[in-house]
N, C-alpha and C positions, 0 to 999 in steps of 0.2 A: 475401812479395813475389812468390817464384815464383804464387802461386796464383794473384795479382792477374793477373798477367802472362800467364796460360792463359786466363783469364778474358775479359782483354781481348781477347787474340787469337780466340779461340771469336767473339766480339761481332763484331769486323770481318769475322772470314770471314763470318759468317749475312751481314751488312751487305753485301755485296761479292754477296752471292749473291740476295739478294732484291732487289739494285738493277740486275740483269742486263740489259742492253738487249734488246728483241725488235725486231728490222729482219722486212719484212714478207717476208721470203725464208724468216729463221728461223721464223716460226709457219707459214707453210706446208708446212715440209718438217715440224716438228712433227707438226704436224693427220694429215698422209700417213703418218706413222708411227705416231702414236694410234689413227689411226682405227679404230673396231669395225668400220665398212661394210666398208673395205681390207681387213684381216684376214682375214674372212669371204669375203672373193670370193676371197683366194689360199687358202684352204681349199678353198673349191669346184671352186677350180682343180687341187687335189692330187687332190683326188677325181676329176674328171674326165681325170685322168694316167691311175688308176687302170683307170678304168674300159675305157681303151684297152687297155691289156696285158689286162684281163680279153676283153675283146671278141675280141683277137687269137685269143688260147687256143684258140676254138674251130677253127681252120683247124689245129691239132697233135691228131695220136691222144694219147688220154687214157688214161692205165696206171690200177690199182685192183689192189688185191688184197684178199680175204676169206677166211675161216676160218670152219669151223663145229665143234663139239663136240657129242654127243648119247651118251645111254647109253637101253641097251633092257635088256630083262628077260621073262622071264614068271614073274608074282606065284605062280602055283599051282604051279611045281615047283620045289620047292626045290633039286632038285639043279643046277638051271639057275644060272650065274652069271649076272651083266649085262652087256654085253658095249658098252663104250664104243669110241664110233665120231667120226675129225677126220678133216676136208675141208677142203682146200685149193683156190683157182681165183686167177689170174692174167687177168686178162682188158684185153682195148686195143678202144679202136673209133675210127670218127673218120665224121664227114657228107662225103660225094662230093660230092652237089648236094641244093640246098636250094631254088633257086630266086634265089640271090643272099640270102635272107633276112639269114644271117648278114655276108655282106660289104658291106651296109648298113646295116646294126648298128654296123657299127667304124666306118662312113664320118657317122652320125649323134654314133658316140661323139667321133671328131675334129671335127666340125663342134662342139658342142656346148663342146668344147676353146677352140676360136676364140671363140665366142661369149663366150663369161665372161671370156676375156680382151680382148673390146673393151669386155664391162660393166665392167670392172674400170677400164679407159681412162677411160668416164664416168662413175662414179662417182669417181675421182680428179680428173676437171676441176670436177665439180661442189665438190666440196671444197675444191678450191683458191680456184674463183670464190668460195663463201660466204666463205672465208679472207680474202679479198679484201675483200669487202665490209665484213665486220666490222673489219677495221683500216682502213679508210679512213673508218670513221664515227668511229672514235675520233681518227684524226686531223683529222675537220670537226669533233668535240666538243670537240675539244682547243684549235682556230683559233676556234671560235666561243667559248669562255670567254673566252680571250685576251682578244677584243675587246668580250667584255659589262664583261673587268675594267679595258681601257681607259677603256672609256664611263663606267664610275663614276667614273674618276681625274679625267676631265673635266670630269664633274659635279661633284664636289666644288670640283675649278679652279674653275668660275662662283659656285658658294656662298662661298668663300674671297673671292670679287673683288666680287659684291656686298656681302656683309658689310664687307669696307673703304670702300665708296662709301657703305654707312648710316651707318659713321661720321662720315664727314663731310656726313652729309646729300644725299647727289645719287642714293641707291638709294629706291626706293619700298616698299613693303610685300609689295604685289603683285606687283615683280621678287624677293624674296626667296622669297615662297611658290611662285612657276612653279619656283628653282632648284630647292627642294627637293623638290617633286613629281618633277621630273625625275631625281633624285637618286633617288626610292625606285623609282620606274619600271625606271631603271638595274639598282638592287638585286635588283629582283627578277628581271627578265631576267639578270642573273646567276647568280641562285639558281635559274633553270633551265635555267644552261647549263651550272651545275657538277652537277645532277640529270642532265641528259640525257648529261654523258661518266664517270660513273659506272658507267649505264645499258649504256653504249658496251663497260665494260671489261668489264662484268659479261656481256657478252652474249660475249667474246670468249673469257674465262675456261672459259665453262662450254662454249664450242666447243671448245678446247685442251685441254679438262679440266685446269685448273692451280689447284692451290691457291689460294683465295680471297686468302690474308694472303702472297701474291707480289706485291712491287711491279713492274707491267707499267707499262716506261718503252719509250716507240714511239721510233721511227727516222723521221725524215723522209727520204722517197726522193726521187731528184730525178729533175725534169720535163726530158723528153727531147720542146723542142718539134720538132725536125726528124721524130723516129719517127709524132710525132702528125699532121704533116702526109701523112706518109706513110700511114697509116693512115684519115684522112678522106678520101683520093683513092681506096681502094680500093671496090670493084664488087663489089657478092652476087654478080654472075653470076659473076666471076674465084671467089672465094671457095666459091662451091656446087659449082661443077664444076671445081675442081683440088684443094681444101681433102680430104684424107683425113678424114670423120667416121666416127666410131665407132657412133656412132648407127647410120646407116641402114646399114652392112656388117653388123652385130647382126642387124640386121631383115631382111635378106638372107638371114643364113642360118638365120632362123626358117622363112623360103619355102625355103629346100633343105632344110632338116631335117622341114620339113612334105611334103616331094616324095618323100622318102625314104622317111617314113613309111606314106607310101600305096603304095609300091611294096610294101614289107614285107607289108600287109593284102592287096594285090592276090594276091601270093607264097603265102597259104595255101591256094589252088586246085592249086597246083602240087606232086609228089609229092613225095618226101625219098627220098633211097638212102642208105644209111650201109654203113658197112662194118665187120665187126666178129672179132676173133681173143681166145681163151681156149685155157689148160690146166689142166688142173684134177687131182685127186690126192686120194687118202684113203688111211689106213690101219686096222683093227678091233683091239681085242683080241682077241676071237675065232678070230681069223684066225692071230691070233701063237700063240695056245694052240692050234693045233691043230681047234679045233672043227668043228661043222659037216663031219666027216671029211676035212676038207683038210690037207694037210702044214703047216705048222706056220712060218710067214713071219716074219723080224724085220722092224723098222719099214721102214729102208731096201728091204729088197724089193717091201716092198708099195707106198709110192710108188713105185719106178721100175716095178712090171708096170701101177701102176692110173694111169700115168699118161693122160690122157684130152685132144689139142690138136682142138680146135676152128675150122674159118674159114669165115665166111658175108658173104651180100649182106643186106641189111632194107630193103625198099620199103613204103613207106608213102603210100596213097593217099586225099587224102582224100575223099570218097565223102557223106555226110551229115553236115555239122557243125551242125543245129538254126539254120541260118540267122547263126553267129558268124561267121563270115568276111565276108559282106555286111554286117554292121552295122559290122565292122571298116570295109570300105572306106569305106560312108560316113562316116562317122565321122572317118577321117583325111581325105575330100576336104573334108567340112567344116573340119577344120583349116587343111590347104592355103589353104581361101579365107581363112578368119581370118586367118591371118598375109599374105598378099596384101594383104588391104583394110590390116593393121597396117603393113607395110610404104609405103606409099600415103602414109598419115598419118604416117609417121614421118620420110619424104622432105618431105613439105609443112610437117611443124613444125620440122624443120632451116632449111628454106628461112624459115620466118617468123622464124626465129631470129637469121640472118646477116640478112636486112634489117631486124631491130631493131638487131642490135649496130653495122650502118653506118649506121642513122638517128639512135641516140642519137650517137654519136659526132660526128658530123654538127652534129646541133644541141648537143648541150654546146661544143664550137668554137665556134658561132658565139655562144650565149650568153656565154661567156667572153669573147670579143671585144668585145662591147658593155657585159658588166658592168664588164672594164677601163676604158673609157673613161667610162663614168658616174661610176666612182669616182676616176677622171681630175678628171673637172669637176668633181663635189661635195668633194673635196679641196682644189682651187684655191677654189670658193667656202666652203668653211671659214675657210682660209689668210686670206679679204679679209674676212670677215665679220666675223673674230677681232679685226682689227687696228680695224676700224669700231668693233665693240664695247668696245674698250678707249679708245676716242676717245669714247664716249659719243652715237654718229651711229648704234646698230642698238639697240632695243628689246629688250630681254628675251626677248617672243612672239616677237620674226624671230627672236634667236639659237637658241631655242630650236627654231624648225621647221627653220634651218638644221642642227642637229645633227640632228635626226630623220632629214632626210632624206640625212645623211654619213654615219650608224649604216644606215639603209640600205642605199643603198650599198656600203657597207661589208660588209651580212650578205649580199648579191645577190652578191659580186664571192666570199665566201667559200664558197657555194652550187655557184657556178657552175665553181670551181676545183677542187672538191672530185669535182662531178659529172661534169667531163673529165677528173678524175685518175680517175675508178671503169670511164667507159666507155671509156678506152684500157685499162685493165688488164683487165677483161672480152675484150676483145678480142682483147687478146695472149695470155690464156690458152687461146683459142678457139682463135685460129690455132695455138697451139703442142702443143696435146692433140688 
């Protein structure tokens, strides 16, 4: 009984966990936390932490220390021992002036910083929009079943009602076979509209990367028409030139990071002075034993008489570099322009961008507005057509084209719902990233 009872229990928890609801908040924040692109850019980001503290480093004197060992001898007298010999040096140095090279270096490294953190911006909205898109097809696939499995129920209705009228003789032949056409018509518009949100789930699945054999049960959001009116009033120009994009500040600082770069190139004409301090120290065996007719030193002595401090200037001119510093600088001015013209284009495909996301907006409004009212009228002429038909005053063929064109209707009104519910959310993800 107990086992029954674990059994059962195991069963409803799985049950309860694969009938999880996803509201489209949750598969966004999902996605942004799955994501491999995500990931990878805040990696790139740690890296470029990194790379700052490394760039800093070089404005601090740099410490080192080394050690040598060596033994001598000479082979032909045997009475000679060998006389092992360690050296010691301590040494710091640091760059005076460079030319600015290195303090453009850290100013590329922190720019560089910025950048990937506004790629990181874009590639988070772009994630979110596809997120978007993908669950607002599953729930037009999901609207549009609905109403392919209405249209069948319907069909049947007319099959059911002339099949009573052949009873008694007042249905034709030819009114039974139009039902039944219509009836498979139905069917099969059905059986592509339960393919296409399949399709839907399947495409959103392998976006979330989630288990195939997860039942995805959607959330319907609800339609906020005041925000949309608010949002079909707005103006690319308000939008271009107040809206912070990510985009084009990226692109920005490809053009400073490219301005920098060519300063750096320019900078290898210019000399280097460094500054640089060592002490250094040995001690022999030799020395210790006496050899070589000298008194006779323990360790300690010998490094503190041998000790050796060191301090100098190092200028460095450069004088013939084989024409490498010129191909540097062009080199970088050609960058410089590359990124110019990229920036250029990347200002102009922002801009095509906001006047697409307020012209679809625009017109999905106002097609919505008209498919409401179409399926207004073809509703009301269903409603009169029905009652005709059941009076035996509307033809089989009329009822028939009158349903066609209420299914219709019907799929234009769920089109058009669908595609102001995508292009307000596109929108607001735009403005909000």
């Amino acid at each position: 009984m107990k086992k029954n009872l674990f059994f059962t229990f195991v069963f409803v928890i799985s049950i309860s966990v694969f009938a999880e609801q996803w509201p489209l908040e949750k598969c966004i924040d999902y996605a942004l936390k799955h994501s491999k692109t995500i990931r990878s850019h805040i990696e790139t980001i740690v890296a470029d932490s990194a790379k700052i503290i490394q760039a800093k480093s070089v404005f601090y004197p740099n410490l080192s220390a080394g050690a040598n060992a060596s033994t001598s001898g000479t082979p032909f007298d045997n009475a000679s021992d060998p006389a092992g010999v360690i050296s010691m040096r301590l040494s710091s140095g640091i760059t005076l002036f460079d030319g600015r090279k290195n303090t453009n270096r850290l100013s590329i490294a922190e720019a560089s910083l910025r950048q990937n953190k506004f790629f990181l911006d874009v590639s988070q909205r772009d994630i979110v929009s596809q997120t978007a898109r993908n669950y607002i097809s599953v729930l037009y696939a999901t609207e549009t079943l609905k109403n392919a499995d209405d249209a069948v129920l319907l069909s049947q209705k007319q099959i059911e009602y002339q099949q009573a009228l052949s009873e008694v003789g007042k249905a034709t032949p030819l009114a039974l076979t139009k039902s039944n056409a219509q009836l498979s018509k139905n069917k099969h518009l059905e059986t592509v509209a339960q393919n296409n949100l399949n399709s839907a789930i399947l495409q959103i699945k392998q976006l979330l990367e989630l288990d195939q054999n997860v039942n995805f049960e959607i959330v319907y959001p609800e339609t906020d028409f005041d925000e949309i009116a608010y949002l079909v009033n707005l103006s690319a120009d308000s939008i271009y030139n107040n809206k912070f994009d990510a985009e084009k500040f990226a692109a920005q600082l490809s053009v400073e990071i490219a301005q920098i770069s060519f300063l750096i190139a320019k900078a290898g004409k210019i000399p280097t002075l460094s500054a640089n301090a060592s002490i250094s120290t040995d001690f022999s065996s030799r020395a210790s034993q006496g050899l070589n007719r000298q008194k006779p030193q323990n360790t300690g002595e010998q490094l503190t008489n041998n000790l050796s401090p060191s301090v100098g200037l190092s200028l460095n001119i450069p004088i013939v570099d084989n024409r490498v510093t010129k191909s540097s600088i062009i080199t970088a001015q050609s960058n410089l322009n590359k990124a110019e013209i990229s920036l250029e284009a990347t200002q102009q495909n922002v801009r095509f961008q906001i006047e697409q996301l307020i012209a679809d907006i625009k017109a999905a409004s106002a097609r919505f507005s008209s498919a409401s009212e179409q399926f207004l009228s073809e509703t009301e002429n269903m409603q009169m057509i029905e009652e005709m038909y059941k009076l035996g005053n509307v033809t089989v063929i009329d009822y028939a084209s009158q349903q066609n064109n209420f299914l219709s209707a019907q799929s234009e009104l769920t089109q058009a719902k669908y595609s102001l519910m995508l292009s307000q959310k596109l929108l607001e993800i735009y403005l909000e990233y």
